[in-house]
mmCIF file of the N, C-alpha and C atoms, coordinates in Angstrom:
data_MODEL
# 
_entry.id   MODEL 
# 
loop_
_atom_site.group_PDB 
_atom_site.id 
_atom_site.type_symbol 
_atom_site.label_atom_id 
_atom_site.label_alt_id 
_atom_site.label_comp_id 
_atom_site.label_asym_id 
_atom_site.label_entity_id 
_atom_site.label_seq_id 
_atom_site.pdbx_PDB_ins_code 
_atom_site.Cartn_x 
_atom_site.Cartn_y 
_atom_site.Cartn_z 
_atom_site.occupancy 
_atom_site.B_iso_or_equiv 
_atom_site.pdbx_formal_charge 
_atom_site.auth_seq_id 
_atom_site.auth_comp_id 
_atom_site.auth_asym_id 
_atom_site.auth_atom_id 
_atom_site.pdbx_PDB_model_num 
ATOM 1   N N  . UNK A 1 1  ? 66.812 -31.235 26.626  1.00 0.00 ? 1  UNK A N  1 
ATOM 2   C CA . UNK A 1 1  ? 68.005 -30.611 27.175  1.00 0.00 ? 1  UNK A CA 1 
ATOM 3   C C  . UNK A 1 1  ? 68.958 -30.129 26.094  1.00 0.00 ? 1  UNK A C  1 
ATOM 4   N N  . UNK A 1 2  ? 68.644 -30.100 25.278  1.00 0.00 ? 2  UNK A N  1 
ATOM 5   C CA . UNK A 1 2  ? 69.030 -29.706 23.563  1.00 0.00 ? 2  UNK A CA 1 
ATOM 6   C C  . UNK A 1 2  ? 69.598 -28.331 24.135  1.00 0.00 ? 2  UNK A C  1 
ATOM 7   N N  . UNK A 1 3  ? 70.881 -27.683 23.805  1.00 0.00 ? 3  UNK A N  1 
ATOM 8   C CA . UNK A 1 3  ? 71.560 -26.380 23.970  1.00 0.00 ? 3  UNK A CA 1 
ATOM 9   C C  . UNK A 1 3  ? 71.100 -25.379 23.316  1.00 0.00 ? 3  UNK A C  1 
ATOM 10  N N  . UNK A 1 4  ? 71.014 -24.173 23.257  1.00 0.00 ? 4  UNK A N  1 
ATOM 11  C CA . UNK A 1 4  ? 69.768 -23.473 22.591  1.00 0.00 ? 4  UNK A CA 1 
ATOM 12  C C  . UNK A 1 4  ? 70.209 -23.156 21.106  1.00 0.00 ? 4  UNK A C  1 
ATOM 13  N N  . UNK A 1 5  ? 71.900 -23.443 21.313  1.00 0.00 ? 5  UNK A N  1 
ATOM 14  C CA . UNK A 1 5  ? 72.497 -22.732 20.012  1.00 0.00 ? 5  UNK A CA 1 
ATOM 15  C C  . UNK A 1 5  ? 72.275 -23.965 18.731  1.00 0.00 ? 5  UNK A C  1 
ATOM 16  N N  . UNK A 1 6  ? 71.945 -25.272 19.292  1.00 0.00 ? 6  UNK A N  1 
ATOM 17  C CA . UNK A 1 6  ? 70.987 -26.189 18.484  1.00 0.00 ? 6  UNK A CA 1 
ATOM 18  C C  . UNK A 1 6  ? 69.978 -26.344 18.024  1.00 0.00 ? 6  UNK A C  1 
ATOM 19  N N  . UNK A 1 7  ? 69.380 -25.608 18.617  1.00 0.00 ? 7  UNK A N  1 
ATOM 20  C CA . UNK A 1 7  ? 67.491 -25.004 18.616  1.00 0.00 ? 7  UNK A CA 1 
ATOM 21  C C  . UNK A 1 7  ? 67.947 -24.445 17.432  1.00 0.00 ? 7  UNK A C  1 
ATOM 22  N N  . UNK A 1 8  ? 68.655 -23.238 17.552  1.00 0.00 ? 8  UNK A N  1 
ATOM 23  C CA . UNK A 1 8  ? 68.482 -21.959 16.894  1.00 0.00 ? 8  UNK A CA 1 
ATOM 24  C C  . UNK A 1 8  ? 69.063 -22.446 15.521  1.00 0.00 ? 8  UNK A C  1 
ATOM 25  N N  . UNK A 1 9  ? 69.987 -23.929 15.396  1.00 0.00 ? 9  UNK A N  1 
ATOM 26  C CA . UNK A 1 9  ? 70.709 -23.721 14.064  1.00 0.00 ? 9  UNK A CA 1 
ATOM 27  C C  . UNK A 1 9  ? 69.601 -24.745 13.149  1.00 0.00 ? 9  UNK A C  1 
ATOM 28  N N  . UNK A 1 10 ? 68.594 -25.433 14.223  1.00 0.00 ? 10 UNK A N  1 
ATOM 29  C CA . UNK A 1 10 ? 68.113 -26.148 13.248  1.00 0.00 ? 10 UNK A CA 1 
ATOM 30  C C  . UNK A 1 10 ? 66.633 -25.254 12.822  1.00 0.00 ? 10 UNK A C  1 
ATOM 31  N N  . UNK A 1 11 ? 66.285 -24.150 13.807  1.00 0.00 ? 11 UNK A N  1 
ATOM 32  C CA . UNK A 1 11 ? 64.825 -23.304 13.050  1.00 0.00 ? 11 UNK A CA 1 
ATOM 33  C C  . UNK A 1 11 ? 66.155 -22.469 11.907  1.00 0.00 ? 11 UNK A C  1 
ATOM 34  N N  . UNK A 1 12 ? 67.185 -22.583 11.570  1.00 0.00 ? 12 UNK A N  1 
ATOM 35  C CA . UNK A 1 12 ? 67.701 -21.206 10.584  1.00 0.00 ? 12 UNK A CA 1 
ATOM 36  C C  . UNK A 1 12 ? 67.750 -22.481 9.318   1.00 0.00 ? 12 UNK A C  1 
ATOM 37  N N  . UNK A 1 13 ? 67.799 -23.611 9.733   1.00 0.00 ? 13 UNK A N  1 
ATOM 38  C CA . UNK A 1 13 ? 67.043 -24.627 7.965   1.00 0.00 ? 13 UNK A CA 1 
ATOM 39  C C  . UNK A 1 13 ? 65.698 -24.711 7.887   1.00 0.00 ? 13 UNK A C  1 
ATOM 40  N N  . UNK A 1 14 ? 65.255 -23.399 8.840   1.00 0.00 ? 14 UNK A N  1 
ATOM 41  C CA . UNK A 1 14 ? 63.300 -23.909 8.273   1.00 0.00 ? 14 UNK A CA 1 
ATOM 42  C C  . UNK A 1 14 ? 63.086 -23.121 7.029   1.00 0.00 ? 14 UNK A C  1 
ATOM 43  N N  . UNK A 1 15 ? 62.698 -24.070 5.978   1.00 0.00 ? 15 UNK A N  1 
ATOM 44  C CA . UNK A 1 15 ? 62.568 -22.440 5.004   1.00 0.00 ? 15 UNK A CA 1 
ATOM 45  C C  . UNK A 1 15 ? 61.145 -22.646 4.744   1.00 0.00 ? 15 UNK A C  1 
ATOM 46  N N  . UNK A 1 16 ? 60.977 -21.364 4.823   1.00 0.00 ? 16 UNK A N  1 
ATOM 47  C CA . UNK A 1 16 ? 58.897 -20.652 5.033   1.00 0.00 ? 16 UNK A CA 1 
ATOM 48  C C  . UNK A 1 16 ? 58.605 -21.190 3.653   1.00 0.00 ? 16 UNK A C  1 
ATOM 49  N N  . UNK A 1 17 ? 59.167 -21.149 2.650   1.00 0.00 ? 17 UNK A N  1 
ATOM 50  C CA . UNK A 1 17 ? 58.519 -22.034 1.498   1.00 0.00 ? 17 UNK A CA 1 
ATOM 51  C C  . UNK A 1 17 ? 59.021 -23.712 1.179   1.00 0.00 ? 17 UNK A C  1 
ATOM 52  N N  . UNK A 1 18 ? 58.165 -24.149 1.256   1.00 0.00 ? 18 UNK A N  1 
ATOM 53  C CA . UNK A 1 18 ? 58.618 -25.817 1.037   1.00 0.00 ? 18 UNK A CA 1 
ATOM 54  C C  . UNK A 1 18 ? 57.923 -26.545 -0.332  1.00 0.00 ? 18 UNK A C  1 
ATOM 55  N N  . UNK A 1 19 ? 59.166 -26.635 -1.396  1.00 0.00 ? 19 UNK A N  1 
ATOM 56  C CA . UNK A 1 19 ? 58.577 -27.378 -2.754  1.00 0.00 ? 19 UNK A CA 1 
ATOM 57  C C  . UNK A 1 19 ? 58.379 -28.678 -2.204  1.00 0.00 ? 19 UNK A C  1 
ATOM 58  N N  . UNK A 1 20 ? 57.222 -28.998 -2.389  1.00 0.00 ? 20 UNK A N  1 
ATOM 59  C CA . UNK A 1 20 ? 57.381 -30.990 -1.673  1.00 0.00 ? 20 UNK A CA 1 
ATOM 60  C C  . UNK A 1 20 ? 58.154 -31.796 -3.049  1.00 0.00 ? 20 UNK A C  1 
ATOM 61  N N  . UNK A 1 21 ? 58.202 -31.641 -4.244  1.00 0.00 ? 21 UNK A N  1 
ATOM 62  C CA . UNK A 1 21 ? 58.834 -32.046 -5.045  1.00 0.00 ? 21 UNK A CA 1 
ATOM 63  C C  . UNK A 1 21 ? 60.405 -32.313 -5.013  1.00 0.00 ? 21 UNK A C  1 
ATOM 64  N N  . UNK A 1 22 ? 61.180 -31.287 -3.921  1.00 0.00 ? 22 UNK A N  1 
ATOM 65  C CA . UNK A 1 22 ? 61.962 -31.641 -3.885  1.00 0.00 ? 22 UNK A CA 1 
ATOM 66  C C  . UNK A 1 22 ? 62.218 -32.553 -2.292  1.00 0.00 ? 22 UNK A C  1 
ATOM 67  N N  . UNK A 1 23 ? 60.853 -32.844 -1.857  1.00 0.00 ? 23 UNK A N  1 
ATOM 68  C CA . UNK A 1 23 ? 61.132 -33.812 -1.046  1.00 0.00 ? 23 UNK A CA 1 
ATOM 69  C C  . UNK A 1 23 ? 60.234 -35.267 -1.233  1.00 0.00 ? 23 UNK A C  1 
ATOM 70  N N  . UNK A 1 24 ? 59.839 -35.324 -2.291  1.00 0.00 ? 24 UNK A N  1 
ATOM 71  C CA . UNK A 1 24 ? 58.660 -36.575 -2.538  1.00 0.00 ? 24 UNK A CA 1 
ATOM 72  C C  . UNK A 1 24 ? 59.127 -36.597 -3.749  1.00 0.00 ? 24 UNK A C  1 
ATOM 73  N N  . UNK A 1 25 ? 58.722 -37.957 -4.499  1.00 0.00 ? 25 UNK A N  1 
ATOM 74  C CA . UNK A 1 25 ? 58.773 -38.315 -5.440  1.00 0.00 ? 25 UNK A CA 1 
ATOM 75  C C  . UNK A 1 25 ? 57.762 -37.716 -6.511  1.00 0.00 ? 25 UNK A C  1 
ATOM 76  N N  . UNK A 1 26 ? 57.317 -37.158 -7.634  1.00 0.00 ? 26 UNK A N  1 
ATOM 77  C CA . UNK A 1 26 ? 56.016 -36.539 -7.339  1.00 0.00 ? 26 UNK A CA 1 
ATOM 78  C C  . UNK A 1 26 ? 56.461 -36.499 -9.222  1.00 0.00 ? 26 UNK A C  1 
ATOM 79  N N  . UNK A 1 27 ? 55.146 -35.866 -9.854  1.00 0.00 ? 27 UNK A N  1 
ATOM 80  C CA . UNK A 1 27 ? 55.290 -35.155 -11.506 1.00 0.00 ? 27 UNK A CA 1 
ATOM 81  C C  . UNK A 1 27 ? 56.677 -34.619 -11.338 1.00 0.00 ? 27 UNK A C  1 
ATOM 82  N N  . UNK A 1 28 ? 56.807 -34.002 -12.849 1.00 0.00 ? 28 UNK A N  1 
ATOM 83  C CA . UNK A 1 28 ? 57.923 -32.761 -12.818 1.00 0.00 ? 28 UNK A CA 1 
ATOM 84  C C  . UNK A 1 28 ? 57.282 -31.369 -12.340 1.00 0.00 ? 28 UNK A C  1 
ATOM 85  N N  . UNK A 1 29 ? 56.139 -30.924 -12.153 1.00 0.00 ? 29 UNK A N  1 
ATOM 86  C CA . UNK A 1 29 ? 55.841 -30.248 -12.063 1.00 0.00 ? 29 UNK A CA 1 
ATOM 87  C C  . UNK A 1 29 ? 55.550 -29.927 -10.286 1.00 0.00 ? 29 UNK A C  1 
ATOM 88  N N  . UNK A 1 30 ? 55.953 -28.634 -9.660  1.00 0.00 ? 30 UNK A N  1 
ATOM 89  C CA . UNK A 1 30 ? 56.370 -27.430 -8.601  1.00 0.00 ? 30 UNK A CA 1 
ATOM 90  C C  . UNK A 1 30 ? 55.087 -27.921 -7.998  1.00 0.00 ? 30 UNK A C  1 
ATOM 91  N N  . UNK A 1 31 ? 55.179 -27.748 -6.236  1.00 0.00 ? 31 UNK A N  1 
ATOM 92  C CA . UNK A 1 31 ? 54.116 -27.495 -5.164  1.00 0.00 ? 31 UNK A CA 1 
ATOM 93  C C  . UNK A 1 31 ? 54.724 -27.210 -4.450  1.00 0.00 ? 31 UNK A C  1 
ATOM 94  N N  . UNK A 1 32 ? 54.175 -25.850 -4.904  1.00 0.00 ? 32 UNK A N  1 
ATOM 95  C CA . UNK A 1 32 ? 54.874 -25.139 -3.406  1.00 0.00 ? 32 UNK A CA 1 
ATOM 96  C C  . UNK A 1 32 ? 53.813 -24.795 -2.271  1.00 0.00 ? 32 UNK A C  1 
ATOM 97  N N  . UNK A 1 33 ? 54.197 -25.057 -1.334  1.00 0.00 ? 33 UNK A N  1 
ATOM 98  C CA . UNK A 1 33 ? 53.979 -24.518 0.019   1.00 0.00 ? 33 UNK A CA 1 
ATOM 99  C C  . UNK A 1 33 ? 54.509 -23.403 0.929   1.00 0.00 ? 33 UNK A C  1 
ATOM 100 N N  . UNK A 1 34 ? 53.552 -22.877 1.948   1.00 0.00 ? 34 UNK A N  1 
ATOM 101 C CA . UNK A 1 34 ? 54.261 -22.109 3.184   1.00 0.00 ? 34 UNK A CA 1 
ATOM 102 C C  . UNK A 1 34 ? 54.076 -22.810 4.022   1.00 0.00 ? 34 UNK A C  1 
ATOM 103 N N  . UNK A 1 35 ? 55.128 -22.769 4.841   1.00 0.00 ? 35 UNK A N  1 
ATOM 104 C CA . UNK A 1 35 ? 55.460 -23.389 6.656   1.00 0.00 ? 35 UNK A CA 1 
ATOM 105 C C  . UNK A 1 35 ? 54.449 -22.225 7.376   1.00 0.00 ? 35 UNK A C  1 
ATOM 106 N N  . UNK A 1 36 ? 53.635 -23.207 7.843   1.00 0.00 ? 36 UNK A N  1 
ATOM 107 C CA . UNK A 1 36 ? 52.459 -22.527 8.789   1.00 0.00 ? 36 UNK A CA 1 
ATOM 108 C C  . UNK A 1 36 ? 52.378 -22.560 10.380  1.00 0.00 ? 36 UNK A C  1 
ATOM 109 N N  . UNK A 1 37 ? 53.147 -23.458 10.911  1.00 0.00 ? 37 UNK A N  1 
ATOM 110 C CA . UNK A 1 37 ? 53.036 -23.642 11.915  1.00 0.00 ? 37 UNK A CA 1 
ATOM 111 C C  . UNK A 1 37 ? 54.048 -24.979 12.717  1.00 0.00 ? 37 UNK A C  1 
ATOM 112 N N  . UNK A 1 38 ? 54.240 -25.121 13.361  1.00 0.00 ? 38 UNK A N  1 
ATOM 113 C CA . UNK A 1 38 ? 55.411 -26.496 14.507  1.00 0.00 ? 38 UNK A CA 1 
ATOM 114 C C  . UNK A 1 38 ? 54.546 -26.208 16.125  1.00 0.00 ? 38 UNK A C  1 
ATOM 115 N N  . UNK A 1 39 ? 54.617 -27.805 16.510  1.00 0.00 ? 39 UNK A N  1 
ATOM 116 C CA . UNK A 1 39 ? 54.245 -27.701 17.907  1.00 0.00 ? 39 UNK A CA 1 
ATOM 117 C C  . UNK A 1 39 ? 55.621 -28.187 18.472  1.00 0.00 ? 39 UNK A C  1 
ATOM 118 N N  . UNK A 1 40 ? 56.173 -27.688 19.627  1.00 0.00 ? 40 UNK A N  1 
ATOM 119 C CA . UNK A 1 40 ? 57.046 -27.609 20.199  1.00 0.00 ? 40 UNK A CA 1 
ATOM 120 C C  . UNK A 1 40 ? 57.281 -28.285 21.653  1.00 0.00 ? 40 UNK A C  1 
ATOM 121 N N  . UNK A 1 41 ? 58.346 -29.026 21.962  1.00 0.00 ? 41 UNK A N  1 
ATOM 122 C CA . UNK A 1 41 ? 58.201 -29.618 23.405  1.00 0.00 ? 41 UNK A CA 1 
ATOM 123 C C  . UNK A 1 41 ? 59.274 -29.382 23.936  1.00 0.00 ? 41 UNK A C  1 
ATOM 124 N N  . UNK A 1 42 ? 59.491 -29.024 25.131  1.00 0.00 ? 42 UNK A N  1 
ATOM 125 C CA . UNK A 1 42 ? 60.490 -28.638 25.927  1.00 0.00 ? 42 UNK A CA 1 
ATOM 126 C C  . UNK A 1 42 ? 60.079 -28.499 27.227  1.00 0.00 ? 42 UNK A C  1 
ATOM 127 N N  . UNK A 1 43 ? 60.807 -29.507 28.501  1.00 0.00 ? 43 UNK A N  1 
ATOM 128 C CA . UNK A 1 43 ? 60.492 -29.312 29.765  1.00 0.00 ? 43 UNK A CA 1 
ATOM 129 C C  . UNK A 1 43 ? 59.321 -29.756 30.136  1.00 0.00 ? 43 UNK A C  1 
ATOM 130 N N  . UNK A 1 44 ? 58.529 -30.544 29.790  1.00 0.00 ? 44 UNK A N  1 
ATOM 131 C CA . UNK A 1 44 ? 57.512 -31.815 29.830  1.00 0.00 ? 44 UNK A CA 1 
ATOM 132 C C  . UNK A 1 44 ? 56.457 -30.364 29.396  1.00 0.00 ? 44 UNK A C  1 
ATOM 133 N N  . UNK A 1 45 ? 56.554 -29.635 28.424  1.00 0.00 ? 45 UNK A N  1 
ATOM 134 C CA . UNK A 1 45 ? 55.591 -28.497 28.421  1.00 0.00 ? 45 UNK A CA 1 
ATOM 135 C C  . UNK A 1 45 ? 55.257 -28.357 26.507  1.00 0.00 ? 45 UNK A C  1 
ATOM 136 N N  . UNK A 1 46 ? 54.156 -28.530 26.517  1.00 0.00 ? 46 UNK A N  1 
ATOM 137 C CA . UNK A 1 46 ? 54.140 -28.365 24.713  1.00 0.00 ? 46 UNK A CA 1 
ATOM 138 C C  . UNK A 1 46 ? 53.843 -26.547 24.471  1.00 0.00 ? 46 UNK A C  1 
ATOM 139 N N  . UNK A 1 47 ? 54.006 -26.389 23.216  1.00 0.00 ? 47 UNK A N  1 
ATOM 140 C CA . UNK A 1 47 ? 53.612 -24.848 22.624  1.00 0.00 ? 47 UNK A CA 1 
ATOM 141 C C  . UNK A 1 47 ? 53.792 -24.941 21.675  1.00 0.00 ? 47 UNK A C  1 
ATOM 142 N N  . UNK A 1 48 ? 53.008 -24.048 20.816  1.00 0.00 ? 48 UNK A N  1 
ATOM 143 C CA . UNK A 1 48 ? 52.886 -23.897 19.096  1.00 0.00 ? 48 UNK A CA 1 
ATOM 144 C C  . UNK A 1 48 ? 53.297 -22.641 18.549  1.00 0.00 ? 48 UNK A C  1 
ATOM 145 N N  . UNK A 1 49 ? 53.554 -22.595 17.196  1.00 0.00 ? 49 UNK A N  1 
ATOM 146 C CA . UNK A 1 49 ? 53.448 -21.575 16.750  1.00 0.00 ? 49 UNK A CA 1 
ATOM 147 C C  . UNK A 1 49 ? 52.784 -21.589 15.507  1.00 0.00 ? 49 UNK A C  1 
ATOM 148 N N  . UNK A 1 50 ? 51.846 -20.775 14.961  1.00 0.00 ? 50 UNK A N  1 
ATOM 149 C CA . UNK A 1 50 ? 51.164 -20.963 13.953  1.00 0.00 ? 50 UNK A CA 1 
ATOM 150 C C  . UNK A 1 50 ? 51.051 -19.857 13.244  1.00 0.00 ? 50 UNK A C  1 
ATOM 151 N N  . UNK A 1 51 ? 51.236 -19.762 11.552  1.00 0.00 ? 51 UNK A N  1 
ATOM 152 C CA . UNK A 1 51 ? 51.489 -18.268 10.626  1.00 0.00 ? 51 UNK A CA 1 
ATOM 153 C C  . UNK A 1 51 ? 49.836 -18.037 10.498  1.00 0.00 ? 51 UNK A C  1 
ATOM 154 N N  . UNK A 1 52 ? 48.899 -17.075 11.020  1.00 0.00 ? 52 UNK A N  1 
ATOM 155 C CA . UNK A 1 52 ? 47.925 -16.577 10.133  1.00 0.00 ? 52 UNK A CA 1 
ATOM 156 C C  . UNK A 1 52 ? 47.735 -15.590 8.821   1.00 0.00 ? 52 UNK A C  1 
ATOM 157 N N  . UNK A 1 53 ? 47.469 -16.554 8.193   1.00 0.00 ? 53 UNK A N  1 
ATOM 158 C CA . UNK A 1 53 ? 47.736 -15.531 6.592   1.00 0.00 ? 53 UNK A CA 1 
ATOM 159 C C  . UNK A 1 53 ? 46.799 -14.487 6.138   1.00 0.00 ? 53 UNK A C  1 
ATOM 160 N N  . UNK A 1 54 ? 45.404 -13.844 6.782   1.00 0.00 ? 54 UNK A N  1 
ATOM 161 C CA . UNK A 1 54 ? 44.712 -13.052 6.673   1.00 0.00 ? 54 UNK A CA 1 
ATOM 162 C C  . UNK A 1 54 ? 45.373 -11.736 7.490   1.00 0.00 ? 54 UNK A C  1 
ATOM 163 N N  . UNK A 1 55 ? 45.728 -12.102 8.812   1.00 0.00 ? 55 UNK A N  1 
ATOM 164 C CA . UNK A 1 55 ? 46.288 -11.579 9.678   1.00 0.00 ? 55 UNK A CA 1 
ATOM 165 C C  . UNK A 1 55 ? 47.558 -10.942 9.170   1.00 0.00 ? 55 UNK A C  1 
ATOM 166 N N  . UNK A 1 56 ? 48.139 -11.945 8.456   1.00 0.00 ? 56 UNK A N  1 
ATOM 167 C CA . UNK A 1 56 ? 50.182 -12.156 8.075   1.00 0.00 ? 56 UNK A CA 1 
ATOM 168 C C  . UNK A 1 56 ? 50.820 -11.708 9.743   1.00 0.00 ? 56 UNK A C  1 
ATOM 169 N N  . UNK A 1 57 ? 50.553 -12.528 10.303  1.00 0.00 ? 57 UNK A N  1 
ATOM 170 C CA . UNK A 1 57 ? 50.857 -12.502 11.634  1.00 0.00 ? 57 UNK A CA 1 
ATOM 171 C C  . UNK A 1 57 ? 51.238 -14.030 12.436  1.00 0.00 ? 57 UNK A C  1 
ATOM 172 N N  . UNK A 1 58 ? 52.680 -14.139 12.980  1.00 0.00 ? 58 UNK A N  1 
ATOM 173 C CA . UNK A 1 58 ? 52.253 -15.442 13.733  1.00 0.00 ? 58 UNK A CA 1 
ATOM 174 C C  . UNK A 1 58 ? 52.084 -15.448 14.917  1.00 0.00 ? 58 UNK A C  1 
ATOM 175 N N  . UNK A 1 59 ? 51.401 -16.707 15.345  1.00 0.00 ? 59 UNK A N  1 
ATOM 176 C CA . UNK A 1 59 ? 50.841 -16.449 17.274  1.00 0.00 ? 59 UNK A CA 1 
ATOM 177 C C  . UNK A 1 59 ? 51.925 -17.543 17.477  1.00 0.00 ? 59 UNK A C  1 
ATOM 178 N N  . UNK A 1 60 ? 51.699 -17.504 19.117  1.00 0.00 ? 60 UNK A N  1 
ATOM 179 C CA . UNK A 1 60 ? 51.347 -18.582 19.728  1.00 0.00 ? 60 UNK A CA 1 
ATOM 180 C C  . UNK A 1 60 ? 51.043 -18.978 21.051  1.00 0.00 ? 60 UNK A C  1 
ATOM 181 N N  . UNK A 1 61 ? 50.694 -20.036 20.787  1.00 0.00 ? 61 UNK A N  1 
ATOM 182 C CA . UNK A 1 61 ? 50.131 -21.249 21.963  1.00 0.00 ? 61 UNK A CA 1 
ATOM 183 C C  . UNK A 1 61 ? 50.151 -21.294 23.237  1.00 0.00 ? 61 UNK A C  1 
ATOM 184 N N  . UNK A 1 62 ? 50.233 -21.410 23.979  1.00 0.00 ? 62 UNK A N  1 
ATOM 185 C CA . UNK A 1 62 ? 50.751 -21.943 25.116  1.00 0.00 ? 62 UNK A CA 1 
ATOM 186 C C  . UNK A 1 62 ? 49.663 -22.211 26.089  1.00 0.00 ? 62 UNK A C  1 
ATOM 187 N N  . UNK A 1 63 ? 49.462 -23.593 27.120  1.00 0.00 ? 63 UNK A N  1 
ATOM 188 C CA . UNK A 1 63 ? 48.353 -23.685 27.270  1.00 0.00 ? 63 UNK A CA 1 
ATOM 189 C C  . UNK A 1 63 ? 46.786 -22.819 27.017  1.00 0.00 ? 63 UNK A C  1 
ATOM 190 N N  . UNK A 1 64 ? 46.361 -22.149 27.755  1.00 0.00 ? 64 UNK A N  1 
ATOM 191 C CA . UNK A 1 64 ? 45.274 -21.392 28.011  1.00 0.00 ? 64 UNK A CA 1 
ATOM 192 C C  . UNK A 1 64 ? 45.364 -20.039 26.875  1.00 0.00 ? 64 UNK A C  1 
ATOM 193 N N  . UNK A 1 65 ? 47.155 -19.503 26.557  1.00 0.00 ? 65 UNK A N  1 
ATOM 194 C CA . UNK A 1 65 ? 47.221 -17.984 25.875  1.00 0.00 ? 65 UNK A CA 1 
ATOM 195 C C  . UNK A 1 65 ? 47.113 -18.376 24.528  1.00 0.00 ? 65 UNK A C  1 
ATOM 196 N N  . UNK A 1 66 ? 46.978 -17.616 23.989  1.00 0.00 ? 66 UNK A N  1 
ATOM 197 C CA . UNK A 1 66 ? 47.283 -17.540 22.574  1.00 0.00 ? 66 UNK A CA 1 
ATOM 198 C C  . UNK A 1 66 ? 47.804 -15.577 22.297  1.00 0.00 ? 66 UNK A C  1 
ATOM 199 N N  . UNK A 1 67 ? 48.834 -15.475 21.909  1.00 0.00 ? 67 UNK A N  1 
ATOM 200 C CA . UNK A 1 67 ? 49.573 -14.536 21.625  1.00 0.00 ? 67 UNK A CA 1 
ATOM 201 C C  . UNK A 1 67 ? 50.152 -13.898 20.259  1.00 0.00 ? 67 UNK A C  1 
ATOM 202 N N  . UNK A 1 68 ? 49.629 -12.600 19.762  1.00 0.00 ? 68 UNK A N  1 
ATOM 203 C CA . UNK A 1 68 ? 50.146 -12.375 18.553  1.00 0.00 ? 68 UNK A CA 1 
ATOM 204 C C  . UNK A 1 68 ? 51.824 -12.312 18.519  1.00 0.00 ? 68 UNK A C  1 
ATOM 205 N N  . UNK A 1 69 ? 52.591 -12.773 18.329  1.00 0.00 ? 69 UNK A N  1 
ATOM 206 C CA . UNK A 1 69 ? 54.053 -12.457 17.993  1.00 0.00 ? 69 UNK A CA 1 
ATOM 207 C C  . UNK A 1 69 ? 54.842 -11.778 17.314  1.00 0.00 ? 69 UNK A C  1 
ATOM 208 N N  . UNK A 1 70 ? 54.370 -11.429 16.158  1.00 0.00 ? 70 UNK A N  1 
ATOM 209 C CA . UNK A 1 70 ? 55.219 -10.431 15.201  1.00 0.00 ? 70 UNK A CA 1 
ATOM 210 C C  . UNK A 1 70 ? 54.873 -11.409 13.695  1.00 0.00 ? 70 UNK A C  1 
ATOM 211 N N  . UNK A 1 71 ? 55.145 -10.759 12.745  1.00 0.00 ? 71 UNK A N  1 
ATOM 212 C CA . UNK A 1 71 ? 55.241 -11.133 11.224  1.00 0.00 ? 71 UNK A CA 1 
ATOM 213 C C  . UNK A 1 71 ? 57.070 -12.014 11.087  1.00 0.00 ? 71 UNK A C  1 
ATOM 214 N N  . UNK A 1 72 ? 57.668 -11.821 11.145  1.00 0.00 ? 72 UNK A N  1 
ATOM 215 C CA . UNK A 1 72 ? 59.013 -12.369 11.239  1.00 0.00 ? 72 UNK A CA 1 
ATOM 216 C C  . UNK A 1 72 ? 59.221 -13.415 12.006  1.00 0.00 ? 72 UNK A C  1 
ATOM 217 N N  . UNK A 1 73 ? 60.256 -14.040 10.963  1.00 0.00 ? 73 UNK A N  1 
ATOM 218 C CA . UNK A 1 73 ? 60.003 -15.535 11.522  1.00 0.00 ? 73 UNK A CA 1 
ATOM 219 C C  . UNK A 1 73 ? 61.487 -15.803 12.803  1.00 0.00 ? 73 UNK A C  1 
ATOM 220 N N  . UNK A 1 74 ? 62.273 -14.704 12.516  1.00 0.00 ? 74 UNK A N  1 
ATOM 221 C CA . UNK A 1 74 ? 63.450 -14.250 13.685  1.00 0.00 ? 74 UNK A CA 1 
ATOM 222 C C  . UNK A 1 74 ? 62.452 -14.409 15.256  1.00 0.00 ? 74 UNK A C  1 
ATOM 223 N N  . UNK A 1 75 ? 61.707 -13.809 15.025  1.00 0.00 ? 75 UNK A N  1 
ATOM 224 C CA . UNK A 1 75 ? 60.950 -13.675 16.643  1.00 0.00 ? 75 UNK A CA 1 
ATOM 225 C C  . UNK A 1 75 ? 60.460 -15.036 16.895  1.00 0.00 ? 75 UNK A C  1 
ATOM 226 N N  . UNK A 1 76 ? 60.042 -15.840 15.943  1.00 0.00 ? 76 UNK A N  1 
ATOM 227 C CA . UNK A 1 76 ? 59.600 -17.433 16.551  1.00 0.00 ? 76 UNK A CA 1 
ATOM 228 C C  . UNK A 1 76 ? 61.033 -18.159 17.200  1.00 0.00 ? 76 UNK A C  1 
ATOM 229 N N  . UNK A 1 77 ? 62.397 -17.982 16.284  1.00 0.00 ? 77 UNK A N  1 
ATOM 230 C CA . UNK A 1 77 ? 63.702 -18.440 16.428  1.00 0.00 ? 77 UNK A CA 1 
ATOM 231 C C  . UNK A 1 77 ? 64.066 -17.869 17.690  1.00 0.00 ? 77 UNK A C  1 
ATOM 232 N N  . UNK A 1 78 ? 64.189 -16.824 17.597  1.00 0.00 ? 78 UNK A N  1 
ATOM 233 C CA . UNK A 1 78 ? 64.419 -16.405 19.374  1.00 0.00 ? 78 UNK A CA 1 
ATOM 234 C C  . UNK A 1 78 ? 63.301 -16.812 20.946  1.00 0.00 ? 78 UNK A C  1 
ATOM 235 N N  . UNK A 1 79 ? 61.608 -16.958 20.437  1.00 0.00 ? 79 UNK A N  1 
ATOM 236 C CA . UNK A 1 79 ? 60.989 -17.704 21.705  1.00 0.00 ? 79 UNK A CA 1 
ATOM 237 C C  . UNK A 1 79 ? 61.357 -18.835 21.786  1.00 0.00 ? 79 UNK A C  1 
ATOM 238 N N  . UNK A 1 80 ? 61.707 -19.743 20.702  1.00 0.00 ? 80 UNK A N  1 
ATOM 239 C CA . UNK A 1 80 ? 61.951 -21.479 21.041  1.00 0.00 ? 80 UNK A CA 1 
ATOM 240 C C  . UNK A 1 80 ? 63.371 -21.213 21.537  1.00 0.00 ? 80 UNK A C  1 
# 
C-alpha cells in the first residue's frame, strides 16, 4: 500500500551501475556491475523486470507475458 510517490523516490536511488566495493568490504581494487533486473510485489501479484544486454532492451514479466519495454530505465520507474 506504499504511495506511488515512494515507489518512484526509491527506483530514482537505483543506480544501473553498482561498485560492490563501495558496498562490501572487498581489495582496493573496482567491481563494477550493471543492475539487470528486480522482482516486484504489489497487490498479492509478483512481476519482474529484467535488462537484456544483447538486445539493450528491458522486458517484463508478468505471469504468462513477457514484454519488451523500452531501453530507459524512466519507463521501468513509471510501470512500478
Amino acid at each position: 500500500n506504499s504511495p506511488a510517490q515512494d515507489i518512484a523516490t526509491i527506483l530514482d536511488m537505483i543506480s544501473l551501475r553498482i561498485d560492490l566495493s563501495n558496498i562490501f568490504t572487498m581489495t582496493n581494487e573496482r567491481y563494477m556491475y550493471q543492475f539487470r533486473g528486480m522482482i516486484c510485489y504489489y497487490g498479492l501479484h509478483y512481476s519482474a523486470f529484467f535488462w537484456n544486454s544483447e538486445m539493450r532492451q528491458w522486458f517484463s514479466f508478468d505471469d504468462m507475458n513477457v514484454k519488451e519495454v523500452g531501453a530507459d530505465w524512466a519507463v521501468i520507474r513509471d510501470k512500478c
